[in-house]
C-alpha positions in Angstrom: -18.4 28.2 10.8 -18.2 24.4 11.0 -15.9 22.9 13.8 -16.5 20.6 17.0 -20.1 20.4 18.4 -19.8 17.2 20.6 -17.8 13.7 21.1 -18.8 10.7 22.4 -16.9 7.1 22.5 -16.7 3.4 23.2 -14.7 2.2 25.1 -15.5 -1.6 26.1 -16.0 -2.9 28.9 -14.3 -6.6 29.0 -10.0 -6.2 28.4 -6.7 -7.5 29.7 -5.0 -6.7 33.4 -1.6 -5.2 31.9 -0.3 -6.3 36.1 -1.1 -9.9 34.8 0.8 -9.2 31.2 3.7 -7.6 33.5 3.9 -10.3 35.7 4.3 -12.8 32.3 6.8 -10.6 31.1 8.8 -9.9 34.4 7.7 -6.2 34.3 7.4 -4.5 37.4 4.6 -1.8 38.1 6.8 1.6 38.4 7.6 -0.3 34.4 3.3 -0.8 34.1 2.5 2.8 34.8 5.8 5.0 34.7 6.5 4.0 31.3 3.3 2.3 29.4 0.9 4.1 31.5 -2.1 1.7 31.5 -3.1 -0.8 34.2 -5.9 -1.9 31.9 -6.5 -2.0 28.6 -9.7 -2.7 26.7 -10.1 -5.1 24.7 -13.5 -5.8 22.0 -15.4 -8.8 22.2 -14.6 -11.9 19.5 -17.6 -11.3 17.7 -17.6 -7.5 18.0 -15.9 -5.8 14.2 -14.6 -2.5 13.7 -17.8 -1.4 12.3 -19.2 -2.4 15.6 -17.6 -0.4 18.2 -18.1 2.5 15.6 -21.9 2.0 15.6 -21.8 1.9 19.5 -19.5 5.2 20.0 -22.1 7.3 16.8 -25.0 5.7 19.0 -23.4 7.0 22.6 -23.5 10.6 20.1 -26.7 10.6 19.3 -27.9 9.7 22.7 -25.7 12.3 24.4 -27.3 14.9 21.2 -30.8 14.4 21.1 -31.3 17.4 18.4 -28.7 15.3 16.1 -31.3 13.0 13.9 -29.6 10.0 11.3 -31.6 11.8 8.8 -29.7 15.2 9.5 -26.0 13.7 8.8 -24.0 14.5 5.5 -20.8 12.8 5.5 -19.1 10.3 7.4 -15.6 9.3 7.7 -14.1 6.4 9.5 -10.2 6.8 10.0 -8.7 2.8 10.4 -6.3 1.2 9.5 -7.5 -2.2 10.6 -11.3 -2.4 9.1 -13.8 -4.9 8.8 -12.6 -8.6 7.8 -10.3 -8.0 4.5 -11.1 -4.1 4.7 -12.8 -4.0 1.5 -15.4 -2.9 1.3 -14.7 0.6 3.2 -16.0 0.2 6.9 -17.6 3.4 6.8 -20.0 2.0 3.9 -20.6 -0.7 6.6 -21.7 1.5 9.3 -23.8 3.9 7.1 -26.1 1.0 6.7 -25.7 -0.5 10.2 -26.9 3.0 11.6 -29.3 3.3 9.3 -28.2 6.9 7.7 -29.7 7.5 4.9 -28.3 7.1 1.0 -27.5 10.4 0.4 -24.5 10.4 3.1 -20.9 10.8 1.4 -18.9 7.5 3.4 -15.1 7.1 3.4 -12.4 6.0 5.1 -9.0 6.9 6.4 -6.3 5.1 6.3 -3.9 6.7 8.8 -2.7 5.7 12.6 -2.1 8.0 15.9 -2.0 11.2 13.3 -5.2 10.2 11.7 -8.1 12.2 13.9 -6.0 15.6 13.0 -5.9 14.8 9.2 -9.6 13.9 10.2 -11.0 17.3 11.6 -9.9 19.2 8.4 -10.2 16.6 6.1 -13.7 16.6 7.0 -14.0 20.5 7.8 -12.1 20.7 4.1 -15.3 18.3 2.1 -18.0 20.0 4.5 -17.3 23.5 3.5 -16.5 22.6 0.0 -20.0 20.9 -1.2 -22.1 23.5 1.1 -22.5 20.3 3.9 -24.5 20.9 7.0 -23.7 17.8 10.2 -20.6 15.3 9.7 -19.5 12.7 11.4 -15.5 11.5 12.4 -15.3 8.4 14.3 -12.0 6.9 14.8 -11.8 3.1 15.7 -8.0 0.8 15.1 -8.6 -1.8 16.9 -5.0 -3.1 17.6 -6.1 -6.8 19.0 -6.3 -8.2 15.6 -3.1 -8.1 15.0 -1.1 -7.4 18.2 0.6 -10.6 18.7 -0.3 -10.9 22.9 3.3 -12.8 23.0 5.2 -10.0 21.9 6.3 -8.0 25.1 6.8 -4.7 22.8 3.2 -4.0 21.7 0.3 -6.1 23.9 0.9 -4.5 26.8 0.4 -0.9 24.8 -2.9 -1.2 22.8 -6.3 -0.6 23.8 -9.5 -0.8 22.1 -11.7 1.8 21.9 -13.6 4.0 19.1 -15.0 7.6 19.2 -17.8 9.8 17.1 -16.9 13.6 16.4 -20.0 15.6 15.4 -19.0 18.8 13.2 -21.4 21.2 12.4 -22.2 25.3 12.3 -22.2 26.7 15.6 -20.0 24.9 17.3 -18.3 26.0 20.6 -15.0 24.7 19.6 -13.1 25.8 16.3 -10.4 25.1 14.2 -7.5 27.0 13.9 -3.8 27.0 12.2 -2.9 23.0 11.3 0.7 21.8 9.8 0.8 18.3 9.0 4.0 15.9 7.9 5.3 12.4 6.5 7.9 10.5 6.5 7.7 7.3 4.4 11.4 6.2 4.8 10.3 5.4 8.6 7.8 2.8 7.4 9.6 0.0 8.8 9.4 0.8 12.0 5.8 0.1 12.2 4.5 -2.1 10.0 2.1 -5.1 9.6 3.4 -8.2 8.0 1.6 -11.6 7.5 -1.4 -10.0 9.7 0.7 -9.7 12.9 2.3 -5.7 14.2 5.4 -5.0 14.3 7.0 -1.4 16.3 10.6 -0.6 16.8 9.5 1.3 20.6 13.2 3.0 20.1 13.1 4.4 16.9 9.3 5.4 17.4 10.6 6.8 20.8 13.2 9.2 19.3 11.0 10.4 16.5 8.4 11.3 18.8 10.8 13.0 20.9 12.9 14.8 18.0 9.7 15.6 16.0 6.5 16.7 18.6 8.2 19.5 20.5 9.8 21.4 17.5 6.5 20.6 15.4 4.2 22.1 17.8 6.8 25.3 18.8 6.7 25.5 14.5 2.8 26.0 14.7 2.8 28.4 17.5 5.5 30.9 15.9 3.2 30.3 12.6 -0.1 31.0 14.4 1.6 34.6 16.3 1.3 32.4 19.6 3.3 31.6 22.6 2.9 28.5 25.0 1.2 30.7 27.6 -1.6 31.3 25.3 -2.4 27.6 24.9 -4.4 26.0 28.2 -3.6 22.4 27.3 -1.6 20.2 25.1 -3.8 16.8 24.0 -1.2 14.9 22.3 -1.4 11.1 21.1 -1.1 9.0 24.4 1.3 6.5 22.8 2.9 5.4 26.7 3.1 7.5 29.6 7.2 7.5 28.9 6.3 9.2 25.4 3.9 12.1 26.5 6.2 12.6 29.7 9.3 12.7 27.0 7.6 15.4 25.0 6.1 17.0 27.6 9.2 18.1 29.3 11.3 18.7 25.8 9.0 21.5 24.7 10.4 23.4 27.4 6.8 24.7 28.4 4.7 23.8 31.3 4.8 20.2 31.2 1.6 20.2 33.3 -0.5 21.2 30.6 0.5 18.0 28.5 -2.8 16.0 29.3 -1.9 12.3 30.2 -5.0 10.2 30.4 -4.6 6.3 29.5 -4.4 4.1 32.9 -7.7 2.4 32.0 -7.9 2.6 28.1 -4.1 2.1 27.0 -3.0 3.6 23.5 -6.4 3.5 21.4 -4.5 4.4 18.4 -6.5 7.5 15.9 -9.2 7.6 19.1 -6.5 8.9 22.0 -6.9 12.6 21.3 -10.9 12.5 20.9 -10.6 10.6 24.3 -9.2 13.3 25.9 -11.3 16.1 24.1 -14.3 14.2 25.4 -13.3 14.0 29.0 -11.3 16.9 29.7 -11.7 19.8 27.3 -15.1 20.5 25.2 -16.8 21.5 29.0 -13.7 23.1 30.4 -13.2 26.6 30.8 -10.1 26.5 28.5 -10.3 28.7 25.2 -7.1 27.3 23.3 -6.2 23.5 23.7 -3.1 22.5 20.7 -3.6 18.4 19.4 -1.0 16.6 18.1 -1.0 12.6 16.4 2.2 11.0 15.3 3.1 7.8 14.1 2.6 4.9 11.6 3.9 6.1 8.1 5.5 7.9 9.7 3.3 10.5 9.8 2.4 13.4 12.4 -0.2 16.1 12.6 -0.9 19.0 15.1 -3.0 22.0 15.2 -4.3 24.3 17.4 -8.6 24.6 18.1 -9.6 27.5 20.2 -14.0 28.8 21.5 -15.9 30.4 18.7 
């Protein structure tokens, strides 16, 4: 059975003090980290492109997975919504050739926000097990600074840069279960891009967060015969610490199990819920961990992945 062998990321290393943006903005710091969450966020080099920080978070998975070779890898997609220069060609064409896979790989893209790395697993899981596939790759990389305008207090001192790399392959520890996905297109205005520059309404994303997450994820556990005691930890989108704390405490479970992990890397977008896989959940001890994305469309995602 394919599912989740291994995750590595990207996260880089040069980025902006969010106590210097507060400071700007007369934000205090129980504003900084009780309701953004992040102290720091990343932030990629001038020169550095989306196809870039992808190459650097595959690279960081072959290094970490030394019986992964280039010449072993099927398919690759790259879910973005803010590609390479004009986003045309796909960036996931662009980093086939600047990793040096070979010809034979499938490359596409993604275009999908926060909910994109859940569409991602079965999207991927879906075209692996349909053409007889052996290794895939999911990287995620949005690189928010090219169009977060840094004088807009609503959205610079939220985004992060960062990108991750998702190998999927047979025998994997970690597998994927029950999924239910949604959209919402008459919510488009609320996050948008126009003229190259972001735009969020932070209230209305807010309440659909906070209407849609809880019942969403209490929808796939009645579907999947489970209970919120069977489930070790929720790794939702880390869109602000005032948005997982929101949700956290409207499911009505244990709000403790609702991972929140983003002082230092701020919301990375589609690469928030590989973050956390990465760091706190492919070597726990936990058996059942339930992922959730939600946002630009709008558009939300959740399922539950559980050990082989």
């Amino acid at each position: 059975m394919i599912g989740i062998k291994s995750i590595a990321s990207y996260v880089p290393v040069a980025g902006v003090d969010n106590y210097a943006q507060g400071a700007k903005f007369a934000k205090d710091e129980e504003f900084i980290l009780g309701k953004i969450g992040s102290a720091f966020l990343p932030r990629k080099d001038a020169g550095q492109e989306t196809s870039d920080l992808c190459v650097e978070a595959v690279n960081a998975l072959f290094a970490k997975n030394p019986d992964l070779k280039r010449e072993s890898i099927d398919v690759l997609i790259v879910v973005t919504q803010n590609g390479d220069e004009e986003a045309l060609p796909h960036t996931s064409a662009i980093v086939q050739d600047k990793l040096g896979l070979s010809t034979h790989v499938a490359a596409f893209d993604i275009s999908l926000g926060c909910s994109g790395y859940v569409y991602g697993l079965y999207a991927l899981k879906g075209f692996m097990d349909a053409a007889g596939l052996k290794n895939g790759l999911l990287v995620t990389c949005d690189p928010y600074s090219k169009i977060v305008d840094p004088e807009d207090r609503n959205t610079t001192m939220l985004f992060g840069d960062a990108a991750t790399a998702t190998w999927m392959g047979e025998g994997a520890d970690w597998q994927l279960g029950k999924a239910k996905f949604g959209t919402d297109g008459s919510g488009a205005p609320h996050l948008k891009v126009s003229n190259g520059v972001f735009f969020m309404n932070g209230r209305q994303v807010f309440n659909f967060a906070l209407l849609k997450v809880p019942a969403h994820l209490h929808e796939l556990l009645d579907e999947s015969g489970l209970h919120s005691d069977d489930i070790d930890a929720f790794c939702i989108h880390q869109g602000s610490a005032a948005i997982v704390d929101a949700v956290a405490r409207r499911f009505e479970g244990d709000p403790e199990k609702f991972l929140k992990d983003m002082l230092e890397t701020g919301n990375t977008v589609s690469s928030s819920i590989p973050l956390l896989l990465e760091k706190h959940v492919l070597d726990s001890e936990w058996n059942r961990v339930a992922l959730s994305g939600f946002g630009v469309g709008l558009s939300w995602g959740s399922a539950i992945i559980h050990r082989s």
